[in-house]
N, C-alpha and C positions, 0 to 999 in steps of 0.2 A: 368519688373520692378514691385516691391511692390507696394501698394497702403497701407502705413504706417497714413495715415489721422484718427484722433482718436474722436468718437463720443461719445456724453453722456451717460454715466449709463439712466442717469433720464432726460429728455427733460422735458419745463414749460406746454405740453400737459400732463405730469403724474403728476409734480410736482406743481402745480397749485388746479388743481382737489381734491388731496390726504392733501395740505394744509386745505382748505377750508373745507372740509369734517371733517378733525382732528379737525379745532378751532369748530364748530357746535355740533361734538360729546363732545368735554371737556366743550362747556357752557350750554348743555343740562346735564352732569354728574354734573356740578353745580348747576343749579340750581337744579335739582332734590335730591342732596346729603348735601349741604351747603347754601346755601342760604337762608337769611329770611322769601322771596317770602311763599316758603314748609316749613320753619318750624313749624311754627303750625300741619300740617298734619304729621311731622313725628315724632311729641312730642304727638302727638292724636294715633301714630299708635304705640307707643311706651308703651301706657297705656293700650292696650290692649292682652296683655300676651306675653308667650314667643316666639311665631312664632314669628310673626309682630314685636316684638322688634328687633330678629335677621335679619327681612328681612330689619327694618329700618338702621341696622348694616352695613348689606352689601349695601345699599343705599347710605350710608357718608362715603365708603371705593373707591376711583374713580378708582381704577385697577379691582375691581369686577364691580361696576358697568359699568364700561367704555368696558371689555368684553362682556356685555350682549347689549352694547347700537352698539356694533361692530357686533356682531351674528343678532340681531333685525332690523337693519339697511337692510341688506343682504338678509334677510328672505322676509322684507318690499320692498327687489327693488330696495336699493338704491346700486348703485355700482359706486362709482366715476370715478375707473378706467377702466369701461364698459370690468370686464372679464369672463363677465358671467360666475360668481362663481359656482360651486358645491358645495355638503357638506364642504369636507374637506379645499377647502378653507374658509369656511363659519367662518369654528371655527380659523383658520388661520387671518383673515380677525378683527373677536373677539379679538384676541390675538393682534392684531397691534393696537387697542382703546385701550385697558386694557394698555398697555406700553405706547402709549399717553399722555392716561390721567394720570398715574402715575407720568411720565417724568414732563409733565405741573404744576399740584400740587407740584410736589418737588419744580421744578425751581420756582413758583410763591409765593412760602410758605404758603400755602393753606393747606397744612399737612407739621407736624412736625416744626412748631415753627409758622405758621401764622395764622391771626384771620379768626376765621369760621364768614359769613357771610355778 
């Protein structure tokens, strides 16, 4: 006889981890990208030519930033899902904060119709 018993995709030991990870990286994307906290430093880095303006660009953009806070994270150690990552998942890994914090921002209206800050 089969053994037809159907377990989870995602159990609360992945999915738990992988929550808590995601709010931590999208309120580190905020406050570093939106927030009044940094505003001053990125209207100061903003005055200082074109690099620095594009970097403060990509700073108040939470899909680019949110991919480098995913890649940085990984590099730093942190691995929620303890799978001890290699490169490719590294940037894989980036790529799942980048869509995060995108998804978060939309739904929150934090871009594209909500107030900054």
């Amino acid at each position: 006889m089969m053994n037809l018993s159907v377990s989870p995709i995602v159990g609360l030991d992945v999915a738990i981890p992988l929550f808590v990870y995601t709010m931590i990286a999208f309120g580190i994307a905020y406050v570093i990208g939106f927030s009044k906290i940094t505003g001053w430093a990125r209207q100061k880095l903003r005055s200082l030519g074109f690099v620095a303006s594009w970097l403060v660009a990509l700073a108040e953009c939470p899909a680019c930033l949110g991919f480098w806070i995913g890649v940085g994270a990984v590099v730093l150690g942190v691995d929620p899902l303890e799978l001890k990552l290699e490169p490719g998942p590294v940037i894989a890994f980036g790529f799942y904060t980048c869509g995060a914090n995108l998804f978060l921002s939309l739904w929150s209206g934090l871009i594209y119709g909500g107030s900054n800050g």
